[in-house]
C-alpha positions in Angstrom: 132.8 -17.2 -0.1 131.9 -16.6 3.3 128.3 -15.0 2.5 127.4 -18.0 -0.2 127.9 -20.2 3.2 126.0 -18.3 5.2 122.8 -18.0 2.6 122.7 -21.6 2.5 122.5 -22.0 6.2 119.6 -19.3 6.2 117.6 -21.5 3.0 117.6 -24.8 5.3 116.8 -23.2 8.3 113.8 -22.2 6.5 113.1 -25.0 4.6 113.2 -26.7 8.0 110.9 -24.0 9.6 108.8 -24.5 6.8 108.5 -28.3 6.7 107.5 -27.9 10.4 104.6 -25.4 9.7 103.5 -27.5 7.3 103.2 -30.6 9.5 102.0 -28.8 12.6 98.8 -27.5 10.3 98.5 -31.2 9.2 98.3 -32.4 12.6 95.9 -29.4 13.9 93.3 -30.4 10.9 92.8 -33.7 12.0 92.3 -32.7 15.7 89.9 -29.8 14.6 88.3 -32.0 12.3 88.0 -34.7 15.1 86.7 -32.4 17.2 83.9 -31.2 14.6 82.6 -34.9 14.3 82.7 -35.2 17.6 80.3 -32.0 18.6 78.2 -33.8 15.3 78.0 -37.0 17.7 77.2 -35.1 21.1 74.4 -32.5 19.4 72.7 -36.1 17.5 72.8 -37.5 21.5 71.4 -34.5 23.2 68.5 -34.4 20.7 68.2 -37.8 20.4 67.4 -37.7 24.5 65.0 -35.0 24.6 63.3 -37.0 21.8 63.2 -40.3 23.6 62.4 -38.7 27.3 59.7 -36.1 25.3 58.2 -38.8 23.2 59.7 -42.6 23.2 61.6 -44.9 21.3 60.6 -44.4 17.8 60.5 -40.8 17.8 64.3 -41.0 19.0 64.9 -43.1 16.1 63.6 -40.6 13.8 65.8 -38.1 15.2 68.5 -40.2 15.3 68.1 -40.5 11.5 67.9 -37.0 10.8 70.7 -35.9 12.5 72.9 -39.0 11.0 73.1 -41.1 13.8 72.4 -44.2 14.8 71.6 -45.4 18.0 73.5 -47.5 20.1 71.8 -48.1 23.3 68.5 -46.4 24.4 67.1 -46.6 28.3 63.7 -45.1 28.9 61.7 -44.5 32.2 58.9 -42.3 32.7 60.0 -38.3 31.6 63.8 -39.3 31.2 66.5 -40.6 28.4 69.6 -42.0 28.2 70.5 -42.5 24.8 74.7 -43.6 23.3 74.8 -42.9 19.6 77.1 -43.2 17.1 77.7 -40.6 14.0 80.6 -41.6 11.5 83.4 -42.5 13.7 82.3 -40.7 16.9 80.3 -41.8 19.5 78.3 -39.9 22.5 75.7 -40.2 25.0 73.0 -37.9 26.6 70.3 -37.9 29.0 67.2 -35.7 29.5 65.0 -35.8 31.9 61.3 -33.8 31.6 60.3 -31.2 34.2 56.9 -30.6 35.3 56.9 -27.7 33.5 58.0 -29.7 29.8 55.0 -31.9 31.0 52.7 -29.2 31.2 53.9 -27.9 27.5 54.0 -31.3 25.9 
């Protein structure tokens, strides 16, 4: 009688084990998959900026648009960006700022 006891000891601690895995991996997809939108939100930003220092307003908008994005707040002044934008449920901001050199290639 004593090993039936002790099998059904060793079948909830691994039910247990197993209900913990289970919600573990639940909780690590929704940070990973937080993190993924979130590197969407910063990669729109950063091109969004170089856009807008490189080129202005609507050209940032274009961008914005092709990488999903929409922008939230733009500031321009000669050769530099600051841009917010928002993609999905994540938001970012960048800034770029031309170089001599950039205004030499452009």
């Amino acid at each position: 009688m004593e090993r039936d006891e002790e099998r059904g000891q060793s079948s909830l601690l691994l039910l247990v084990v197993l209900a913990l895995v289970v919600a573990l991996s639940a909780v690590l997809g929704r940070l990973a998959s937080r993190a993924v939108r979130v590197a969407a939100a910063e990669g729109a930003a950063d091109a969004v900026a170089l856009a807008a220092a490189g080129s202005g307003g609507p050209t940032a908008r274009t961008v914005a648009e092709a990488n999903g994005a929409v922008i939230e707040r733009l500031d321009l002044g000669p050769g530099w960006a600051r841009v917010t934008v928002r993609r999905g449920d994540a938001v970012a901001t960048s800034a770029a700022v031309l170089t001599e050199d950039d205004e030499e290639r452009g």
